[in-house]
Biopython code that builds the backbone (N, CA, C, O; Angstrom):
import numpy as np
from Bio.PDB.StructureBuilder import StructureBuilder

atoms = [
    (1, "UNK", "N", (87.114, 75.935, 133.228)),
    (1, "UNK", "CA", (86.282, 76.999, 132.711)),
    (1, "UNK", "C", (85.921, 77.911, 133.887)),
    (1, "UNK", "O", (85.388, 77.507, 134.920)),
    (2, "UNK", "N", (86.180, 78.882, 133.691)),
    (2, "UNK", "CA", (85.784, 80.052, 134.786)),
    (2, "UNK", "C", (84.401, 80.464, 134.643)),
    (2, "UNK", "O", (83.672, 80.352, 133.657)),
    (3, "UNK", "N", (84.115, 81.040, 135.976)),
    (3, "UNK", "CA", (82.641, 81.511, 136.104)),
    (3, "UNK", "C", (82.903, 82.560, 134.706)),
    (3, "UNK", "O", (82.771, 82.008, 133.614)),
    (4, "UNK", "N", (83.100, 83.367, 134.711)),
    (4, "UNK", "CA", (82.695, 84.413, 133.449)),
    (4, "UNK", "C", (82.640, 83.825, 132.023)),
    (4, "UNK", "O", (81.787, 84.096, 131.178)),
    (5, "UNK", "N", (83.918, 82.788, 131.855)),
    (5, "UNK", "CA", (83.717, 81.667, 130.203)),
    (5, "UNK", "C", (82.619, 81.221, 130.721)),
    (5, "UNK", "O", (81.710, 81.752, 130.082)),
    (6, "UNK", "N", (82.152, 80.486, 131.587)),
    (6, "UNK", "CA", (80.693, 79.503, 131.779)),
    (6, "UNK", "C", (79.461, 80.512, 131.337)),
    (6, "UNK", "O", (78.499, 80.113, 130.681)),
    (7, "UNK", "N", (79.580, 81.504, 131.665)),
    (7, "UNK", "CA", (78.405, 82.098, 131.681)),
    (7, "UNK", "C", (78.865, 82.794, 129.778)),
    (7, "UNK", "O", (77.897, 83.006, 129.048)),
    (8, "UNK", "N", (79.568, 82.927, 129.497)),
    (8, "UNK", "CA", (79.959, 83.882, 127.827)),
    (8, "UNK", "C", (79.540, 82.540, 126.979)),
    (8, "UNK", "O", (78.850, 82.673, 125.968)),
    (9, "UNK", "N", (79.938, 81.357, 127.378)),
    (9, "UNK", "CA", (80.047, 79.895, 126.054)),
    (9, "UNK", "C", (78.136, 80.066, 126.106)),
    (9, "UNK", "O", (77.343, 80.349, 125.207)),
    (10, "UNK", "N", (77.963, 79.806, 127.299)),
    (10, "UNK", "CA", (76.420, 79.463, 127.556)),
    (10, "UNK", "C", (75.358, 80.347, 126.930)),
    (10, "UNK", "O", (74.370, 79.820, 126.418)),
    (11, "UNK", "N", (75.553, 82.036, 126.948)),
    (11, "UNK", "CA", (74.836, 83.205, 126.640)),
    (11, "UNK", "C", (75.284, 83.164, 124.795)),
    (11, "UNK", "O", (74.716, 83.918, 124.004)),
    (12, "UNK", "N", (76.293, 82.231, 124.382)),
    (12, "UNK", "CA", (76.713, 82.396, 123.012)),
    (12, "UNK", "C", (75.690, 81.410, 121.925)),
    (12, "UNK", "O", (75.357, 81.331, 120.742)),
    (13, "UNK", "N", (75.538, 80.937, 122.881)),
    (13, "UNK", "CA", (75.121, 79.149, 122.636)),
    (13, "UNK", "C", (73.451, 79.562, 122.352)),
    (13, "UNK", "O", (73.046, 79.392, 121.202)),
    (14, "UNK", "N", (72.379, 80.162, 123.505)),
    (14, "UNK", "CA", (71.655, 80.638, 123.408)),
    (14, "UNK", "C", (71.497, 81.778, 122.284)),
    (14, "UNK", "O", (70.475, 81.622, 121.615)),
    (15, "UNK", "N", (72.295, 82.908, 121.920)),
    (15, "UNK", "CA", (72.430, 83.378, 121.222)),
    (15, "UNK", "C", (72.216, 82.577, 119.729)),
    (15, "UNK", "O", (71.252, 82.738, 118.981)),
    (16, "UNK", "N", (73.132, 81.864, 119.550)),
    (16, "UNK", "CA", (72.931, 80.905, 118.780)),
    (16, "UNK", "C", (71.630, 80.148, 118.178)),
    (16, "UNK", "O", (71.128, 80.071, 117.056)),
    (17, "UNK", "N", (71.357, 79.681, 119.320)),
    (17, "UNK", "CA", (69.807, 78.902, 119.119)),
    (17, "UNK", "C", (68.315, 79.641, 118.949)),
    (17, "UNK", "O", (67.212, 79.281, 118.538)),
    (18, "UNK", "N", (68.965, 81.032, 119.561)),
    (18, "UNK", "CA", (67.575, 81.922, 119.526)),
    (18, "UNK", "C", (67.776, 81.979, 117.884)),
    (18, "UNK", "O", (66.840, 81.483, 117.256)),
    (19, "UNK", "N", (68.909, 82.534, 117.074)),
    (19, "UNK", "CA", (68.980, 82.990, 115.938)),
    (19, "UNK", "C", (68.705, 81.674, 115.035)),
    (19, "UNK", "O", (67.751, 81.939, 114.304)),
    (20, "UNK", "N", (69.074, 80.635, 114.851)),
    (20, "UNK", "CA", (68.269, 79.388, 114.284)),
    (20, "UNK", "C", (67.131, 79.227, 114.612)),
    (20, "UNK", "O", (66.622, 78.379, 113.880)),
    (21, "UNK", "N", (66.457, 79.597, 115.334)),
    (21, "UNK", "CA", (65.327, 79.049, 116.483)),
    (21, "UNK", "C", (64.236, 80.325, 115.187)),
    (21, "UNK", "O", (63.116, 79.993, 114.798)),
    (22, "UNK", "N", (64.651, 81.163, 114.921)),
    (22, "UNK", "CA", (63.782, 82.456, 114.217)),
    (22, "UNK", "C", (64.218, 82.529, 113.129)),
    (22, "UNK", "O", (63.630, 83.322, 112.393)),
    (23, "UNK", "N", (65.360, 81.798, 112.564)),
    (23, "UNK", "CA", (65.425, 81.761, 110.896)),
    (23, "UNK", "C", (64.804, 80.074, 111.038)),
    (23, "UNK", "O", (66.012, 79.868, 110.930)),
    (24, "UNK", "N", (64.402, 79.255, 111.117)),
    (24, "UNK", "CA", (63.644, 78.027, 111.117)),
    (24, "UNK", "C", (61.819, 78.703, 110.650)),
    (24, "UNK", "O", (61.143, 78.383, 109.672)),
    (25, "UNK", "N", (61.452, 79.754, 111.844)),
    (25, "UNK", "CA", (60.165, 79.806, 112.001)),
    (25, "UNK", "C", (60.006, 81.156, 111.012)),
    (25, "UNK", "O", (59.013, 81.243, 110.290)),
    (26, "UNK", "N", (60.871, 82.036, 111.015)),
    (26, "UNK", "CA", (60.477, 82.609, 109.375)),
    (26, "UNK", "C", (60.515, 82.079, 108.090)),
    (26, "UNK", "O", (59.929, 82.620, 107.153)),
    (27, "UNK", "N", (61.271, 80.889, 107.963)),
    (27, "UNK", "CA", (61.089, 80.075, 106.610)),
    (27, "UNK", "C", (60.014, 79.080, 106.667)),
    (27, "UNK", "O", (59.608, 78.599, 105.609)),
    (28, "UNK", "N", (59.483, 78.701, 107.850)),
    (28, "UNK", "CA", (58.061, 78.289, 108.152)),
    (28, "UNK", "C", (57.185, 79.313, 107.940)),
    (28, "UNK", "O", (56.156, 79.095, 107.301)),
    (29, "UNK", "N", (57.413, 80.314, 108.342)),
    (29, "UNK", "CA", (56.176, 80.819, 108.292)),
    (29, "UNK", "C", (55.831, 81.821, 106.909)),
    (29, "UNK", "O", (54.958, 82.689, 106.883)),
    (30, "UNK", "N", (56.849, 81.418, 105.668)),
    (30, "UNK", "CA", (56.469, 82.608, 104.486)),
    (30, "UNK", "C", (56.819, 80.832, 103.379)),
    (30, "UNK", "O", (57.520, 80.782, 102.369)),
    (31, "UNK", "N", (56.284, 79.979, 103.842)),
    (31, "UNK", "CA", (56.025, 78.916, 103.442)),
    (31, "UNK", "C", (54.289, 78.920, 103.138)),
    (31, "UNK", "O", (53.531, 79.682, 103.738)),
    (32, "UNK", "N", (53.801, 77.859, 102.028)),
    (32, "UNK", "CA", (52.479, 78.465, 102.302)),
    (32, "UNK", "C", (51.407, 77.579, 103.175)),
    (32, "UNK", "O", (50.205, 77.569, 102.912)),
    (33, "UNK", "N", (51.993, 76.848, 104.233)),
    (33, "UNK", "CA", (51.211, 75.678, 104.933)),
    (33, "UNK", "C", (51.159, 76.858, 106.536)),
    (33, "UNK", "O", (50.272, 76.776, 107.385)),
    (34, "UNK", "N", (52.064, 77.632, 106.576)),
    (34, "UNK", "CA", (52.670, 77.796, 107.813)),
    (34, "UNK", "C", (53.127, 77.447, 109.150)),
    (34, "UNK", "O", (53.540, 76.288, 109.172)),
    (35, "UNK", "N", (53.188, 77.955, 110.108)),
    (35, "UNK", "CA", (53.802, 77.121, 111.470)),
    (35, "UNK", "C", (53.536, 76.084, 112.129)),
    (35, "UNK", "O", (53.378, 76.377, 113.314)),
    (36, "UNK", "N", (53.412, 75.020, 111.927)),
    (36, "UNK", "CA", (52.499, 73.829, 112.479)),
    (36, "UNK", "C", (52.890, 74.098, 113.888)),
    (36, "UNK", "O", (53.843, 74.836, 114.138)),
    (37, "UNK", "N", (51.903, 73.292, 115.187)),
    (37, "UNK", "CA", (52.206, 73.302, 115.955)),
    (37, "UNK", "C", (53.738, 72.511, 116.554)),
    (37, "UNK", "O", (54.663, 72.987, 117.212)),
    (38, "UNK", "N", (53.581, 71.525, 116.160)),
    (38, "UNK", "CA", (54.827, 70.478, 116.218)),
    (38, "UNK", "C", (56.408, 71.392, 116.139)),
    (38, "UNK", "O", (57.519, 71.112, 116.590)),
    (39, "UNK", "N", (55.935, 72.494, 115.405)),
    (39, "UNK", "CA", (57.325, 72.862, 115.244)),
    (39, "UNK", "C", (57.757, 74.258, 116.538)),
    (39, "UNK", "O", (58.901, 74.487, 116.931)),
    (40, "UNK", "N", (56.816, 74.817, 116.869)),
    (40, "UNK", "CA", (56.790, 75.248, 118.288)),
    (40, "UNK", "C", (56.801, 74.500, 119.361)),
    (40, "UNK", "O", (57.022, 75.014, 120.457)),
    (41, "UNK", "N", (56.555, 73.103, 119.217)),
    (41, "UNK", "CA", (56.625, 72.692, 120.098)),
    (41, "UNK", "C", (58.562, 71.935, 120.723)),
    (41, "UNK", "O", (59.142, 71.606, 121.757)),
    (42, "UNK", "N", (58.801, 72.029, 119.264)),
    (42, "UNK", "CA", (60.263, 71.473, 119.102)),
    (42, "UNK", "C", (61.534, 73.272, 119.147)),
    (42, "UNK", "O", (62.731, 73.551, 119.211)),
    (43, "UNK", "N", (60.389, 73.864, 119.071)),
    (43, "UNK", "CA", (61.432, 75.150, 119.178)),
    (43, "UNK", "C", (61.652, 75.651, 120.944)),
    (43, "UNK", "O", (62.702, 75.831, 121.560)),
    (44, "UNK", "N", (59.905, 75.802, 121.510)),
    (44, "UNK", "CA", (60.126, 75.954, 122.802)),
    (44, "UNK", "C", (60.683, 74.936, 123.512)),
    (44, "UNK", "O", (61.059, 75.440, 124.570)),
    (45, "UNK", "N", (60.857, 74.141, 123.505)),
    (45, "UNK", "CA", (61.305, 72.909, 124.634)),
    (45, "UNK", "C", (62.857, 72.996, 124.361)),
    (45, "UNK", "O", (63.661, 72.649, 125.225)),
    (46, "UNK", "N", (63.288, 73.520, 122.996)),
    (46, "UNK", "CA", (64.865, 73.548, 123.071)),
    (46, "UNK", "C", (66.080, 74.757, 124.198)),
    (46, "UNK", "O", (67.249, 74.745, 124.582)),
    (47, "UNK", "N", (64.282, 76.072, 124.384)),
    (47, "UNK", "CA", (65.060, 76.783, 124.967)),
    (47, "UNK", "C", (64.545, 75.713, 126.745)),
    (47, "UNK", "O", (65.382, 75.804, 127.642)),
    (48, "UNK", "N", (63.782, 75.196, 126.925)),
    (48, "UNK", "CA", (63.967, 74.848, 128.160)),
    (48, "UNK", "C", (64.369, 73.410, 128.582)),
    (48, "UNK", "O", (63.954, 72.777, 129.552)),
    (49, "UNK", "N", (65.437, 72.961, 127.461)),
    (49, "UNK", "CA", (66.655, 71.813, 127.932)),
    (49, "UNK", "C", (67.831, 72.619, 127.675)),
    (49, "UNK", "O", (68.908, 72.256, 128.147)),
    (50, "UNK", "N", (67.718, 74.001, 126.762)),
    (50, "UNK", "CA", (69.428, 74.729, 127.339)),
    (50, "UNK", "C", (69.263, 75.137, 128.822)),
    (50, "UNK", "O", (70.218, 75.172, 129.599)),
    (51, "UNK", "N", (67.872, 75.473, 129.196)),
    (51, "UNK", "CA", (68.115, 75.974, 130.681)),
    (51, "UNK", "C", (68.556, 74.639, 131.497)),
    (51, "UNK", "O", (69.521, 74.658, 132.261)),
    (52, "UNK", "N", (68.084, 73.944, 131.362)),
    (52, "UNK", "CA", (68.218, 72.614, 132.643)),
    (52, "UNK", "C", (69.385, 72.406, 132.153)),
    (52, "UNK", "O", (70.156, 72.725, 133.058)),
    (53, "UNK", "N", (70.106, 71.990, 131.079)),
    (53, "UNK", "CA", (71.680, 71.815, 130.743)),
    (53, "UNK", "C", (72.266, 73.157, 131.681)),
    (53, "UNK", "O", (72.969, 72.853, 132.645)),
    (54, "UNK", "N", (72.071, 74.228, 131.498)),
    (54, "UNK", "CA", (72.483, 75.586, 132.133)),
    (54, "UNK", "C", (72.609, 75.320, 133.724)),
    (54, "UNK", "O", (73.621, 75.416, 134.419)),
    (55, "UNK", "N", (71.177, 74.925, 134.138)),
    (55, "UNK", "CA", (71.329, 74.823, 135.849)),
    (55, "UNK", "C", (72.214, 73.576, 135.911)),
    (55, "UNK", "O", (73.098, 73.545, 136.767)),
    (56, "UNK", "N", (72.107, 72.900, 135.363)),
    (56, "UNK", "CA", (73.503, 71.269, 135.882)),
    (56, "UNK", "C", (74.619, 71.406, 135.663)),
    (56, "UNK", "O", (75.466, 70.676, 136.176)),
    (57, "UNK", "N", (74.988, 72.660, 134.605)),
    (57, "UNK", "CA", (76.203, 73.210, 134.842)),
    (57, "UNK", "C", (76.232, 74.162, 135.642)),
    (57, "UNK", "O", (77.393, 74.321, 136.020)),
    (58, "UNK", "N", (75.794, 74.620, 135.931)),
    (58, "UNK", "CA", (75.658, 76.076, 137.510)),
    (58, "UNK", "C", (75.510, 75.424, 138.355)),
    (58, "UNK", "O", (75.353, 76.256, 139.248)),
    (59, "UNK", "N", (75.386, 73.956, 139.065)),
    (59, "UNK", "CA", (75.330, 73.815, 140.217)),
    (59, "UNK", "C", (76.093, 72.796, 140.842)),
    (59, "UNK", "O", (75.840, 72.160, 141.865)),
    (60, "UNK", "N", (77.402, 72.714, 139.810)),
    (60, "UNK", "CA", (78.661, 72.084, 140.148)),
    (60, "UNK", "C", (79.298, 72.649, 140.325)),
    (60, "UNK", "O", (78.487, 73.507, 140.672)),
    (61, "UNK", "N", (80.994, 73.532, 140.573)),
    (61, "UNK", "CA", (81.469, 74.474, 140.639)),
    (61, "UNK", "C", (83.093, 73.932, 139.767)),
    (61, "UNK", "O", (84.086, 74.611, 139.505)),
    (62, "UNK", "N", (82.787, 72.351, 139.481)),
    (62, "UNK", "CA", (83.868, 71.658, 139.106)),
    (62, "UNK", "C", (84.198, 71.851, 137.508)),
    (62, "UNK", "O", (83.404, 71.879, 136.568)),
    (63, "UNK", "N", (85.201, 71.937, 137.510)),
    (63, "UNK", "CA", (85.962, 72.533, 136.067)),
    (63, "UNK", "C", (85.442, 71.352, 134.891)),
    (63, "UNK", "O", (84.871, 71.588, 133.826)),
    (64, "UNK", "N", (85.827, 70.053, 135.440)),
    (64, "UNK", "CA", (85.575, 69.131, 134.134)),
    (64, "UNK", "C", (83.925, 68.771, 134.132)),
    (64, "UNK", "O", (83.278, 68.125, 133.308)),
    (65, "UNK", "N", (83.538, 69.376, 135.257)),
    (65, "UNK", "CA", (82.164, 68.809, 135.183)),
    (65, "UNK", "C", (80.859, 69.862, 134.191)),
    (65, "UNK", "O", (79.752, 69.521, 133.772)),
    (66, "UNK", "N", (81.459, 70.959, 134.105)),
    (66, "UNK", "CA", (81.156, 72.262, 133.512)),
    (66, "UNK", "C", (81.458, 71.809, 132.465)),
    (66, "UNK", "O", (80.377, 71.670, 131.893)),
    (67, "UNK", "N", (82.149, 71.510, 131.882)),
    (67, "UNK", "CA", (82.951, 71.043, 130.327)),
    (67, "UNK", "C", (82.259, 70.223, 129.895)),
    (67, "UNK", "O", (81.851, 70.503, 128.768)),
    (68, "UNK", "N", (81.785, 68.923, 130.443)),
    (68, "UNK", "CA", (81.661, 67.610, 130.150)),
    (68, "UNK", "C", (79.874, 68.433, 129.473)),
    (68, "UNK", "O", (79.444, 68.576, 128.329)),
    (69, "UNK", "N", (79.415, 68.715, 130.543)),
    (69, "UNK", "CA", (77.511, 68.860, 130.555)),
    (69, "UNK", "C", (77.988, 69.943, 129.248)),
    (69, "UNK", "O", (77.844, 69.391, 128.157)),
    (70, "UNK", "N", (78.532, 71.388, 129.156)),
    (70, "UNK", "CA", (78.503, 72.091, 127.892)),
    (70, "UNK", "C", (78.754, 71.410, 126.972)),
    (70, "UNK", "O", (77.945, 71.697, 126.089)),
    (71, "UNK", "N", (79.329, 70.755, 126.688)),
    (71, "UNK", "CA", (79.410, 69.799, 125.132)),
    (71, "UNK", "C", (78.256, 68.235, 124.893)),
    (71, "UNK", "O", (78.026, 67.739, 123.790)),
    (72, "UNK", "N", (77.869, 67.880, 125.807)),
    (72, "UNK", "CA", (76.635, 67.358, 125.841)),
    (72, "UNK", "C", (75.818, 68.220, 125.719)),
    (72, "UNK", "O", (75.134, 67.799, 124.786)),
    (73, "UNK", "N", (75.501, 68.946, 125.954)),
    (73, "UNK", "CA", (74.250, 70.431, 125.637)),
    (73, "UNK", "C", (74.470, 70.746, 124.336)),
    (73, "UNK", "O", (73.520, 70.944, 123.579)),
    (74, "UNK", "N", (75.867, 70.836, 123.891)),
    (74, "UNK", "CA", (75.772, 71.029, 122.591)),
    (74, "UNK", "C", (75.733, 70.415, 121.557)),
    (74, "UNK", "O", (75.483, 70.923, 120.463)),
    (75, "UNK", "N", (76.028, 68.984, 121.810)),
    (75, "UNK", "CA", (75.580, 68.168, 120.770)),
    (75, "UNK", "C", (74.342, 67.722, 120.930)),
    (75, "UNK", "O", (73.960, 67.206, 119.879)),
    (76, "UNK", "N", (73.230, 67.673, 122.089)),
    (76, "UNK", "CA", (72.452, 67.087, 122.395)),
    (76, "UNK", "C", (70.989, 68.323, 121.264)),
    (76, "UNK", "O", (69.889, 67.985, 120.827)),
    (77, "UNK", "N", (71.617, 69.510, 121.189)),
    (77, "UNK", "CA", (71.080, 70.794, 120.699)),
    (77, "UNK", "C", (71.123, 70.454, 119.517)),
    (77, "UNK", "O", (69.994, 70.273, 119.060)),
    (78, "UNK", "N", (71.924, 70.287, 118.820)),
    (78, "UNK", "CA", (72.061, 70.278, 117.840)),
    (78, "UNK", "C", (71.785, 68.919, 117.364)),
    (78, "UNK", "O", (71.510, 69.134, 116.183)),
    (79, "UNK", "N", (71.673, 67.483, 117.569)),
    (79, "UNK", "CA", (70.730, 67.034, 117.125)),
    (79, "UNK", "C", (69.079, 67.362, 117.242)),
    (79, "UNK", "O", (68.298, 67.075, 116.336)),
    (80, "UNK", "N", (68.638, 68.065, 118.610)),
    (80, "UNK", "CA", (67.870, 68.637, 118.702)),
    (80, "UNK", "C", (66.910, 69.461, 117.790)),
    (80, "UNK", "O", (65.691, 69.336, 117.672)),
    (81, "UNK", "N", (67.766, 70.342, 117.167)),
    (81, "UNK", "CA", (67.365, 71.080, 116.188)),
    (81, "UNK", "C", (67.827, 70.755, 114.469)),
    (81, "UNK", "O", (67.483, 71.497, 113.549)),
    (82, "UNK", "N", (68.367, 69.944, 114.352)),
    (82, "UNK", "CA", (68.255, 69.118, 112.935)),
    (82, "UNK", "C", (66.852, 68.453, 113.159)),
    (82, "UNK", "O", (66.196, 69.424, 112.783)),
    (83, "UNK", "N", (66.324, 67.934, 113.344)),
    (83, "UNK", "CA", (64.960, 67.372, 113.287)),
    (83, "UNK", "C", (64.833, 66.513, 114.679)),
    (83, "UNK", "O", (63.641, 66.317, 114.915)),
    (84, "UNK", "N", (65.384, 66.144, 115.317)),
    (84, "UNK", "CA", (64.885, 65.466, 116.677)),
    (84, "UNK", "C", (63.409, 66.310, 117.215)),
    (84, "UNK", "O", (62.308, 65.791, 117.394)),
    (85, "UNK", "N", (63.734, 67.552, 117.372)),
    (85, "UNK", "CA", (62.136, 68.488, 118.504)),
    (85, "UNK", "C", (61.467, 67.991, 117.235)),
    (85, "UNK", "O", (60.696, 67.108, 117.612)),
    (86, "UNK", "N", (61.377, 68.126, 115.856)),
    (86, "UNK", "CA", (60.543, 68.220, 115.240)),
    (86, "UNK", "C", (59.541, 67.043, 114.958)),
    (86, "UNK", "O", (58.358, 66.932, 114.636)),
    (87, "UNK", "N", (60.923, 65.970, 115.325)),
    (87, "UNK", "CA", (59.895, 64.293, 115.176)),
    (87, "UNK", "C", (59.263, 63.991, 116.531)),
    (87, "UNK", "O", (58.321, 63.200, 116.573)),
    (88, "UNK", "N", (59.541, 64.342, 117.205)),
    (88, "UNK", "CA", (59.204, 64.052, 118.719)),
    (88, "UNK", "C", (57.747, 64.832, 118.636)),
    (88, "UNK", "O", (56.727, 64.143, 118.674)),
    (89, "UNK", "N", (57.638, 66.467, 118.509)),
    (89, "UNK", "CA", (56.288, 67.105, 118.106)),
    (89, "UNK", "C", (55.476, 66.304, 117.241)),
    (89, "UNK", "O", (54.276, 66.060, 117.368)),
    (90, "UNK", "N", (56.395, 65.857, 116.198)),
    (90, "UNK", "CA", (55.352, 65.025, 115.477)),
    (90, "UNK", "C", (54.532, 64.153, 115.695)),
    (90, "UNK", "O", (53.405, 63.872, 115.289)),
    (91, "UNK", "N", (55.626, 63.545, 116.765)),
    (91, "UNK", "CA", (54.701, 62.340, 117.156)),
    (91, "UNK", "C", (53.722, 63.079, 118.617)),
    (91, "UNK", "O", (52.967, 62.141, 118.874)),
    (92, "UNK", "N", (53.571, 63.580, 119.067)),
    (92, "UNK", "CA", (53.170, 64.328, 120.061)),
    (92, "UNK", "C", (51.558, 64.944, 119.688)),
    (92, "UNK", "O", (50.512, 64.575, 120.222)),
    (93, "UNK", "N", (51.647, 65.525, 119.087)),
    (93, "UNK", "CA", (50.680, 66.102, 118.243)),
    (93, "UNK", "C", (49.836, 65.455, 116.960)),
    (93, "UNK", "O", (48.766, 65.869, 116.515)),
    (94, "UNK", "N", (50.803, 64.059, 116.381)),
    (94, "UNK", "CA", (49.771, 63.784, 115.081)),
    (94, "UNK", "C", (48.984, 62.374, 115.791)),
    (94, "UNK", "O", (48.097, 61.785, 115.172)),
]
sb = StructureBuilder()
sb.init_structure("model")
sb.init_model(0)
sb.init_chain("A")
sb.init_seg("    ")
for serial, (resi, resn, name, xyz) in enumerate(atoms, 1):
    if name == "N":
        sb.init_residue(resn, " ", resi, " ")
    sb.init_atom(name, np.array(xyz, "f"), 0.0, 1.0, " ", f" {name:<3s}", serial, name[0])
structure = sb.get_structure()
């Protein structure tokens, strides 16, 4: 993976998660309980384990090692955001 794919998969990915990340919290929030905390708390922390996934891939320069951490980031996200942040807040907060 080249510096410019590393940085396009990664900015896609984010892209990605911002746009789930705000169709999640507008169907929370025109719900009539609205945004619990738990669920901000499972939304912000997702953008700051794509960053730390982001820096552990930026601070290898190695091809399979870039590969390996992006697809762990992305499955790790995506259980993430099926309900993992949300049970973890849960338990955090109740």
């Amino acid at each position: 993976m080249s510096k410019k794919a590393f940085h396009i998969y990664n900015i896609f990915l984010l892209f990605l998660l911002l746009s789930f990340n705000l169709l999640a919290l507008f169907g929370a929030g025109m719900s009539g309980g609205g945004v619990p905390s738990s669920m901000w708390f499972g939304i912000g922390l997702s953008y700051v384990i794509w960053g730390i996934f982001y820096f552990l891939q930026f601070v290898r320069p190695n091809k399979a090692w870039r590969i390996s951490w992006f697809l762990v980031m992305a499955v790790f996200l995506f259980f993430w955001e099926t309900g993992l942040g949300s049970q973890v807040g849960l338990m955090i907060f109740n």
